[in-house]
C-alpha positions in Angstrom: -20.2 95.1 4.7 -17.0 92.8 4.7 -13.9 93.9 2.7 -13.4 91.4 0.0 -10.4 89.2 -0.1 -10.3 89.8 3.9 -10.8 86.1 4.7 -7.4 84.6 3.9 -5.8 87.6 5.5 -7.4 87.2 8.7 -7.4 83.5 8.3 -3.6 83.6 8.2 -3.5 86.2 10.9 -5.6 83.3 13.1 -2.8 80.7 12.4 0.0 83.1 13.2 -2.1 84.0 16.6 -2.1 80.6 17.6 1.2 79.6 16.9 1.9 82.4 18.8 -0.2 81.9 21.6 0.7 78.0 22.0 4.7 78.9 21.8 4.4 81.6 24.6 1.8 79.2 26.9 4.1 76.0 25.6 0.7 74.3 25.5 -3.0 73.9 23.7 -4.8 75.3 26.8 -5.1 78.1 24.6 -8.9 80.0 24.0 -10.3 80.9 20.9 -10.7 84.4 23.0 -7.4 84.6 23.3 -6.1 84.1 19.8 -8.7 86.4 17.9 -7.4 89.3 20.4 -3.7 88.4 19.6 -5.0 88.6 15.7 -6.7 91.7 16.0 -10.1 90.1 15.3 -13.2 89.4 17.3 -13.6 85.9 18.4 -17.1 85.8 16.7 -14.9 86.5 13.8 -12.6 83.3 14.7 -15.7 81.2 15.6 -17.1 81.8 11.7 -13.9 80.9 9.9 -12.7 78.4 12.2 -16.0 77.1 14.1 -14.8 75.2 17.2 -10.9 75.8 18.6 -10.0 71.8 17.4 -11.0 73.1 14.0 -8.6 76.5 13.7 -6.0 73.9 15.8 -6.0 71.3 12.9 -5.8 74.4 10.2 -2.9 75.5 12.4 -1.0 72.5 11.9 -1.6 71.9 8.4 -0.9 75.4 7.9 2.6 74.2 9.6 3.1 71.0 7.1 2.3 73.2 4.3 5.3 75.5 4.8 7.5 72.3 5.7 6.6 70.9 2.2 6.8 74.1 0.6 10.5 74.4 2.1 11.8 70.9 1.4 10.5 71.0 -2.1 12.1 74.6 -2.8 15.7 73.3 -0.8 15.2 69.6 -3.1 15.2 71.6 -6.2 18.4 73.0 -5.5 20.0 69.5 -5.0 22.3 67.4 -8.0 22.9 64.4 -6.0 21.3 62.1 -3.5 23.7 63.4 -1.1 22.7 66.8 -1.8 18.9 65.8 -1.4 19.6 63.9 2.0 21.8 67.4 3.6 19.0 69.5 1.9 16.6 67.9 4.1 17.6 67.9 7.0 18.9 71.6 7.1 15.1 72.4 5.9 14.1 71.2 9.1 16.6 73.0 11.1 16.0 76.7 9.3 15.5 80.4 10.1 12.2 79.7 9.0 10.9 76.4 10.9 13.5 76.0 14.1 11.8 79.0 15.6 10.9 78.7 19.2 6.7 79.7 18.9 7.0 76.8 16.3 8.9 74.2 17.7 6.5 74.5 20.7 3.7 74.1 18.5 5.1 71.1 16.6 5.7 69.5 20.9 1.7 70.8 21.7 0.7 69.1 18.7 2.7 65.5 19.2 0.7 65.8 22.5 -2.5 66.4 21.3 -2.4 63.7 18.8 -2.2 61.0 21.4 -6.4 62.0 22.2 -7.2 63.7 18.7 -7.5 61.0 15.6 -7.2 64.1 13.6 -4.0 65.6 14.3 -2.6 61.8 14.8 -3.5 61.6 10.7 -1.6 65.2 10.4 1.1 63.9 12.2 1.3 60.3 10.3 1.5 62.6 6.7 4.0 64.9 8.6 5.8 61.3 9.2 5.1 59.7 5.7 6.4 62.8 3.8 9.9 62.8 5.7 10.4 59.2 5.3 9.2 59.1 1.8 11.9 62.3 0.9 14.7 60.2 2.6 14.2 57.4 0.7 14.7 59.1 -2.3 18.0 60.0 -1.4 19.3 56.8 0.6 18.0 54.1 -1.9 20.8 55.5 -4.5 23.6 55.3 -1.7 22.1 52.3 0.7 20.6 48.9 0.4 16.9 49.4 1.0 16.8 47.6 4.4 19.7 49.7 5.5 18.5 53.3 3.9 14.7 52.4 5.7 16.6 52.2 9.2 18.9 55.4 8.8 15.6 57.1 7.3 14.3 56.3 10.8 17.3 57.1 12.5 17.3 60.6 10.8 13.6 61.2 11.4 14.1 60.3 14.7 16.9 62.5 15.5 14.9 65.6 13.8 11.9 64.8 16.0 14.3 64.5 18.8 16.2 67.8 18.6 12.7 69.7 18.3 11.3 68.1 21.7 15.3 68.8 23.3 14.9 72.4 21.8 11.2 72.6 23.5 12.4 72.0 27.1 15.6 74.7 26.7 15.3 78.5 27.1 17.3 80.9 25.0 17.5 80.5 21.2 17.5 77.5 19.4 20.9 76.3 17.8 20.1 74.9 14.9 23.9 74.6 13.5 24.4 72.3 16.2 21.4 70.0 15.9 22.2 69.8 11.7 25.9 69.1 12.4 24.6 65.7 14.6 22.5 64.5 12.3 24.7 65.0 9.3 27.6 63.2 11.5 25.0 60.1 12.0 24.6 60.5 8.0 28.1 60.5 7.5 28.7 57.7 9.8 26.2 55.6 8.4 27.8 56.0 4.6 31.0 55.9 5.3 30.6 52.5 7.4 28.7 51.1 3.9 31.6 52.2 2.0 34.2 50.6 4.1 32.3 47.0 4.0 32.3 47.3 -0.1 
């Protein structure tokens, strides 16, 4: 007889697995085989809760944008001004928490995977919407829209950036350096607005 409230234990313990797994192969050629050992479950086990690989893969990443959200929103409360919001941000994306090495090489799998899968493309697109959508809330108050949608991009651009650098490095990520740039191209970007007032 199964123990009740097992499931989301040993769902979370699947996700955990394949992060895992996908970090230490650096790709998706991961099996479902594979994953359920690392999660101390039978693959049968995986196969019920997940069905096919693509399936626990796509849980997997949401699992990822959930805890990205979950982040920003706690590091947003915390923040008076837009300023605040716009630093609060990007250090989210650069914490103990998410710069880790099993999940930055997740977050590189999955950009690959989303050039075959329609799936984790839409992932990907909210992963995209939500980051752009949080620093426009903080640039429209210091930027002319046109200017805060480009330095939005630029931002977004060099977060992705830093997390595909970090991917082809060994040894520990340094996420101190990677926040420092961006908030330089921030600064850079605000201060050149305030010198053509």
């Amino acid at each position: 007889m199964p123990k009740i409230g097992m499931e989301p234990l040993r769902r979370k313990a699947l996700i955990d697995a394949t992060i895992s797994a996908i970090g230490e192969r650096g790709s998706l050629d991961v099996t479902m085989s594979e994953i359920a050992g690392r999660a101390g479950v039978s693959s049968a086990l995986a196969h019920h809760y997940f069905g096919a690989k693509d399936e626990l893969l796509q849980a997997t990443m949401r699992h990822l944008l959930s805890e990205l959200g979950a982040d920003a929103r706690a590091a947003l409360r915390s923040a008076a001004t837009a300023h605040q919001r716009l630093l609060a941000l990007i250090a989210v994306n650069f914490s103990d928490k998410q710069f880790q090495p099993e999940t930055i090489a997740a977050w590189l799998a999955f950009y690959v995977e989303a050039q075959r899968s329609p799936a984790m493309r839409r992932l990907l697109r909210v992963y995209a919407r939500r980051l752009h959508s949080n620093l426009m809330s903080g640039l429209v108050r210091l930027l002319p829209r046109a200017e805060a949608e480009r330095v939005a991009e630029g931002i977004a651009a060099l977060i992705d950036g830093f997390y595909i650098r970090r991917a082809l490095k060994d040894g520990a990520p340094n996420a101190a350096s990677a926040v420092a740039v961006i908030e330089d191209y921030l600064e850079t970007k605000l201060l050149h607005r305030d010198a053509d007032r």
